[in-house]
C-alpha positions in Angstrom: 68.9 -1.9 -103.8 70.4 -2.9 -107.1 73.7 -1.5 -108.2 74.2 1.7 -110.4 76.0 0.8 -113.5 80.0 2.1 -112.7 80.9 3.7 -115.5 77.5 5.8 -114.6 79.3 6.0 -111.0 82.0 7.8 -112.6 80.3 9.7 -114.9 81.8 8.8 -118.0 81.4 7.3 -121.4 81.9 3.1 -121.9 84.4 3.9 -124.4 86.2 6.3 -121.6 90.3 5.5 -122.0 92.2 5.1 -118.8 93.2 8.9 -118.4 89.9 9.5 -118.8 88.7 7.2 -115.8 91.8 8.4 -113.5 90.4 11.8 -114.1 86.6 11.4 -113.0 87.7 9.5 -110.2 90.5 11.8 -108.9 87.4 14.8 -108.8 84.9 12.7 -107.4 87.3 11.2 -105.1 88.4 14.9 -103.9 84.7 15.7 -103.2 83.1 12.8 -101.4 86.0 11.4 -99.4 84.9 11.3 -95.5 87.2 14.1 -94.2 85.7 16.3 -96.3 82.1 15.4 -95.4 82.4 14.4 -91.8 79.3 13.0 -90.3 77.5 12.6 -93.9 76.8 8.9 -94.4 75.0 10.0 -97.7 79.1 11.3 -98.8 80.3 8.0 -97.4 78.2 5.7 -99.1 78.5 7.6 -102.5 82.8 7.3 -101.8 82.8 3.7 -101.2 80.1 3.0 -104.3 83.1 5.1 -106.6 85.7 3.5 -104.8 84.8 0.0 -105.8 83.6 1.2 -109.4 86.9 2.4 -110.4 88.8 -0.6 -108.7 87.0 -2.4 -111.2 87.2 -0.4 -114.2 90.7 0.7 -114.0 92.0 -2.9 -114.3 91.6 -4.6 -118.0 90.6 -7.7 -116.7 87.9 -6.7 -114.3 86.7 -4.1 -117.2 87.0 -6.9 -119.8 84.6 -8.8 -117.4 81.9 -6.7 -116.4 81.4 -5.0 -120.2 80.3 -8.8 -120.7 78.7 -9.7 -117.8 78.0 -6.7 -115.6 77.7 -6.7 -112.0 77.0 -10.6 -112.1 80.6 -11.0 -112.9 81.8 -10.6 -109.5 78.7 -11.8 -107.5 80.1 -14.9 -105.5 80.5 -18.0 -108.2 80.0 -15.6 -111.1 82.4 -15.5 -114.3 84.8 -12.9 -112.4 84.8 -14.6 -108.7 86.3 -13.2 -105.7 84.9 -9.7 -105.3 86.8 -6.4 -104.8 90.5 -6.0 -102.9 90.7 -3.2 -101.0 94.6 -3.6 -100.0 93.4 -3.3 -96.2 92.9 0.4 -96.1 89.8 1.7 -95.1 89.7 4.3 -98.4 90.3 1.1 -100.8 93.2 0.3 -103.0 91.9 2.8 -106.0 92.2 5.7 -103.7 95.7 4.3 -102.5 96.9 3.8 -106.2 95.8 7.4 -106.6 97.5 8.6 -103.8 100.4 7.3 -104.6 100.2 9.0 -107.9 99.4 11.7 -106.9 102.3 12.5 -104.4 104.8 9.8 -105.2 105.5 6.4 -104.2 107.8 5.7 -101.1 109.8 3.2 -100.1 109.1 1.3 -103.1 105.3 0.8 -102.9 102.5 -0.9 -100.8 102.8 -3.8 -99.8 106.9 -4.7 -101.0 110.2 -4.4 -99.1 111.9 -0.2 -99.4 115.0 -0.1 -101.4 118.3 -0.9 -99.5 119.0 1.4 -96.8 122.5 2.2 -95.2 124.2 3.2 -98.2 127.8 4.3 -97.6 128.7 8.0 -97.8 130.1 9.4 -101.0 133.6 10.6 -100.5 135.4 13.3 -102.0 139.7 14.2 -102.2 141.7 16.0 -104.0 145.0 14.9 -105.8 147.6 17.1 -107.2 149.9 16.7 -109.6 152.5 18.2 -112.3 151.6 19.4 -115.7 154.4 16.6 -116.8 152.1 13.9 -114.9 149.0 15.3 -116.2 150.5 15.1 -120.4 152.2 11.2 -119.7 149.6 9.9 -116.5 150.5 8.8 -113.6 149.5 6.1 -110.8 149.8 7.8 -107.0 148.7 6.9 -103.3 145.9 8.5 -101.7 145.1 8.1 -98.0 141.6 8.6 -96.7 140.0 8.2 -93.6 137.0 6.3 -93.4 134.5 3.8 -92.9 135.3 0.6 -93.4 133.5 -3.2 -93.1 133.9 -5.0 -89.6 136.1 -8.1 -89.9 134.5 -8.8 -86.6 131.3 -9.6 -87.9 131.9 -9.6 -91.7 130.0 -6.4 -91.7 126.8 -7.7 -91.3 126.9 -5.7 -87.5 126.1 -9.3 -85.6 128.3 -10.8 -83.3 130.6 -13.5 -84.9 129.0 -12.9 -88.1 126.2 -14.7 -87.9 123.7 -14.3 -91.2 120.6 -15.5 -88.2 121.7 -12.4 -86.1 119.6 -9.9 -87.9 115.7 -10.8 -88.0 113.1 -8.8 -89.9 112.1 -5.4 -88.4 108.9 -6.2 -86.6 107.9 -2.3 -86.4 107.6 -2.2 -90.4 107.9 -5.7 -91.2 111.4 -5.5 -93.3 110.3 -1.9 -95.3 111.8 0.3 -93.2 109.3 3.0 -93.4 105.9 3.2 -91.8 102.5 4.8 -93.0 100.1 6.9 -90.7 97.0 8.2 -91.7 96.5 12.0 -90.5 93.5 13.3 -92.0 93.1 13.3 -95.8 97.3 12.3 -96.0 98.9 9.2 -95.6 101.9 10.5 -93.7 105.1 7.9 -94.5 108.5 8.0 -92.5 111.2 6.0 -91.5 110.7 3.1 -89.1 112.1 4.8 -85.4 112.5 1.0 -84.5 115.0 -0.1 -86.9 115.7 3.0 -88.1 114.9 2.6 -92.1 116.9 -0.7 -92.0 114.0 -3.1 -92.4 116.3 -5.3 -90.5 117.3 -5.6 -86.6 120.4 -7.0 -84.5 119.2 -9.1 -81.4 123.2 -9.6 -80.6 125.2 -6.4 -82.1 128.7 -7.2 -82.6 131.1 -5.0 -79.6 133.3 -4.2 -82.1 131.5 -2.0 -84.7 128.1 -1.9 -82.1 126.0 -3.3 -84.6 127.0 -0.7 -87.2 128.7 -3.6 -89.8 131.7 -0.5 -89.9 133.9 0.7 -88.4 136.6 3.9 -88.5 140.0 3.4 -90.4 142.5 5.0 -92.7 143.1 3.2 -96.1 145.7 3.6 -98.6 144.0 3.7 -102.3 146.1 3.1 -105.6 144.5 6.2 -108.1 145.3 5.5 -111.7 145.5 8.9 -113.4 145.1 9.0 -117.5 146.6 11.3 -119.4 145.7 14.3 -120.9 143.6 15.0 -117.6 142.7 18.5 -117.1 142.9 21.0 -113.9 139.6 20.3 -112.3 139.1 16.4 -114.0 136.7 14.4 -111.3 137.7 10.6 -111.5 135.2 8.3 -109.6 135.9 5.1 -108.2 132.7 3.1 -107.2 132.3 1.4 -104.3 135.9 2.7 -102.4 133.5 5.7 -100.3 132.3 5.1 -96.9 131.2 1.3 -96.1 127.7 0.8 -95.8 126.1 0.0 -92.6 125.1 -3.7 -91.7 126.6 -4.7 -95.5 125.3 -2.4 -97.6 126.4 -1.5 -100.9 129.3 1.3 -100.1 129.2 4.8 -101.2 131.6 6.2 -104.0 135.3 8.2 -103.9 135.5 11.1 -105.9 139.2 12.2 -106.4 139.8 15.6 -107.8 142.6 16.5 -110.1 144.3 19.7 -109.2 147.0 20.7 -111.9 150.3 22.8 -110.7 151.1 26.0 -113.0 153.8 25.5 -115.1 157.0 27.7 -115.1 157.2 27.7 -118.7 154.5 25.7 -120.3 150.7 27.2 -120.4 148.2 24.7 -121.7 145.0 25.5 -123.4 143.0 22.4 -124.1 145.2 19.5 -126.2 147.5 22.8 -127.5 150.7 24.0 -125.7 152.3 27.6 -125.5 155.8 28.4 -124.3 157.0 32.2 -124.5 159.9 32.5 -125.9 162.2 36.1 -125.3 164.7 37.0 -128.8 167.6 39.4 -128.1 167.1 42.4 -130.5 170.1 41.1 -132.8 168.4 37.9 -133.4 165.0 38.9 -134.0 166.6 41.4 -136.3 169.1 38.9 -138.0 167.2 35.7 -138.1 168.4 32.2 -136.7 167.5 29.3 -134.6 166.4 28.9 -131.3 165.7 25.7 -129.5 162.9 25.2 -127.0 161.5 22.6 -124.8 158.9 20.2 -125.0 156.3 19.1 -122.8 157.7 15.1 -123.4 160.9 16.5 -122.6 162.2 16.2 -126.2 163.7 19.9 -128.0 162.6 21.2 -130.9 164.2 23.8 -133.2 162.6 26.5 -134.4 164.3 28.4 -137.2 163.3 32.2 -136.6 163.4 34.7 -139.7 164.8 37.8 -139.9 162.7 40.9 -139.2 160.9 38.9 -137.0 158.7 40.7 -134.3 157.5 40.8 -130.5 154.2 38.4 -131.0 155.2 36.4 -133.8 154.2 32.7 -133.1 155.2 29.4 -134.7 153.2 26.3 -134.4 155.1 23.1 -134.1 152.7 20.2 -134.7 151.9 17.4 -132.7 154.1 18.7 -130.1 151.2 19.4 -127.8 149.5 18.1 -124.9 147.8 14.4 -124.8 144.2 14.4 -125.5 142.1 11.9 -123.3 141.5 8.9 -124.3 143.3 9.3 -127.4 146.4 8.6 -129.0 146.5 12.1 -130.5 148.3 15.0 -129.6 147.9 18.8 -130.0 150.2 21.2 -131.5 152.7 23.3 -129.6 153.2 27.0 -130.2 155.8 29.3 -129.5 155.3 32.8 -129.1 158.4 35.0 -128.6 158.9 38.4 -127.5 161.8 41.0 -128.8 163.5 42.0 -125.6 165.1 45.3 -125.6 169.1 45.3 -124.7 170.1 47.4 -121.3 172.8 48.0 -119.4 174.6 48.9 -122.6 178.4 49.1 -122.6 179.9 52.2 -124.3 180.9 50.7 -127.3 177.5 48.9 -127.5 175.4 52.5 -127.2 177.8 53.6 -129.8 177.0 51.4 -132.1 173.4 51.6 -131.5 173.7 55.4 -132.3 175.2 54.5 -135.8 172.2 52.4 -136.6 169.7 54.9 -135.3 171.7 57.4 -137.7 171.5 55.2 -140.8 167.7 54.5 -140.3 167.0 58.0 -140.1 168.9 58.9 -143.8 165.8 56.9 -145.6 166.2 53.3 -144.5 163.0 51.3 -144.0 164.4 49.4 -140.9 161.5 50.0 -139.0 158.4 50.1 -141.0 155.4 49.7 -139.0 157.4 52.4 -136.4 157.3 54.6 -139.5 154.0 53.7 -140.9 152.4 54.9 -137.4 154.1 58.0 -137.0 153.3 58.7 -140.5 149.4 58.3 -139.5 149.9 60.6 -136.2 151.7 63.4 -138.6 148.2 63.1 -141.2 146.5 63.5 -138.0 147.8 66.7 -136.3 148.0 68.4 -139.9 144.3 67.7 -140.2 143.9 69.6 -137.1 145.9 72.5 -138.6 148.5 71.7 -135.4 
């Protein structure tokens, strides 16, 4: 019985793209694969006849070949030689690419070697530190407790350390995973005989028991910037959890927890410091001087008249800004404080004032602009 042309097989055009061609052959694949037609040799036959059509046409080569020569290209001898690789499954290696496809490769494809296994543990700390250490940076000790790689056996989980002590998994042959067929689904998991290793150790070291680790406390130099905020994450690859039989380790993650100030608030690269006036000087004008986050002073000349809120910006006195040379800008805010535990004489002379104001004086004009409103109010009202 001769051979129906393939691209008849699938069903589609000669000129048919790729996506075209992965299409047919995912639909016709769904409907005649053998679990869906148990017992139905016709459904078998028609499976393995689209099976080896799209193994073909799917590859440029092969397709290059048989538009030229048809099926005589890969007839024993012919142009194409060698016939059709089926990758040892019994569905063929165009229903496996499509599988795989369709729900994901794992363990880095048929036929190869996984990807490493026994990656160390990603750790996690936290570091705290003043808002004086945050603006300059500072360098500070961390202990964690850990995993760490067996001098025993170099870490390679052997005894003495011996590169020949671990031999290739023979349960999965070195990819650490193995493939069961259940059904329609190729069912993947990890190898329960070296336990997704790939690898396995005839002579374990005694120390570590094979492991390539084993449990310590280290003491870790952290090298903090400045201008870090409250809540800043600094990684520091490979100094997490040792991997197991020497593989790569995991990472630390420190966290930078920032103490509250007693006078300095910080906002970003900008500073803010609250500063309280007695009633004379807010009233009279001056200068105050103030701290600054370097530890420097600055002076800040206050004007008369001045009032609770009032805020002067001194720049380039603020806070570092990562990576950066730059600076922000500090700003002091200052509040009017109102005098108590008044001596006699003091009342007394606070009575004069109050007398003077009230004979006309604008002393107090946003007190008097206000009260003003409140009067236009109530006489509205007819009150």
């Amino acid at each position: 019985m001769s051979k129906r042309d393939y691209y008849e097989v699938l069903g589609v055009a000669r000129e048919a793209d790729d996506e075209a061609l992965k299409k047919a052959y995912r639909k016709l694949a769904m409907k005649w694969h053998p679990d869906r037609n148990q017992g139905n040799a016709d459904a078998e036959a028609k499976f393995k006849e689209l099976n080896e059509a799209y193994d073909v046409l799917k590859d440029a080569e092969k397709r290059a070949a048989y538009d030229r020569y048809g099926h005589a290209a890969f007839e024993q001898g012919g142009p194409g030689g060698g016939g059709f690789g089926g990758g040892g499954s019994p569905f063929g290696g165009a229903f496996e690419d499509i599988f795989e496809e369709m729900f994901g490769r794992f363990g880095g494809g048929r036929g190869g070697r996984g990807a490493a296994t026994g990656r160390g543990a990603d750790l996690r700390t936290q570091v705290e530190i003043s808002l004086e250490e945050a603006f300059a940076g500072t360098k500070t000790s961390i202990r964690i407790p850990t995993s760490v790689s067996c001098e025993a056996c170099k870490g390679t989980g052997a005894e003495g350390g011996s590169a020949s002590g671990a031999q290739t998994c023979p349960g999965c042959n070195g990819a650490g995973k193995i493939r069961a067929q259940q059904g329609f689904f190729l069912i993947e998991r990890t190898c329960p005989t070296c336990g997704g290793a790939g690898r396995i150790i005839k002579n374990p070291c005694k120390i570590c028991q094979g492991a390539g680790r084993v449990q310590r406390e280290r003491n870790l130099n952290v090298t903090i910037p400045p201008g870090v905020e409250d809540g800043t994450r600094i990684r520091l690859a490979g100094e997490g959890e040792a991997g197991l039989r020497g593989a790569p380790s995991g990472d630390l993650y420190v966290d930078i927890a920032v103490r509250p100030h007693p006078i300095f608030q910080r906002e970003g690269s900008n500073i803010f410091i609250r500063v309280p006036l007695r009633m004379t000087q807010a009233a009279l004008g001056g200068h105050v001087e103030v701290p600054s986050i370097d530890g420097g002073r600055a002076r800040v000349t206050i004007p008369a008249g001045t009032q609770t809120g009032d805020q002067f910006r001194l720049r380039g006195k603020g806070f570092s800004v990562l990576r950066s040379a730059a600076r922000g800008d500090m700003y002091v805010q200052v509040s009017v404080e109102t005098p108590q535990n008044l001596s006699p004489k003091q009342r007394d002379l606070l009575e004069q004032f109050e007398a003077e104001g009230s004979k006309g004086g604008k002393t107090s004009p946003e007190s008097e602009g206000f009260f003003a409103k409140v009067k236009e109010f109530w006489d509205g009202l007819g009150r």
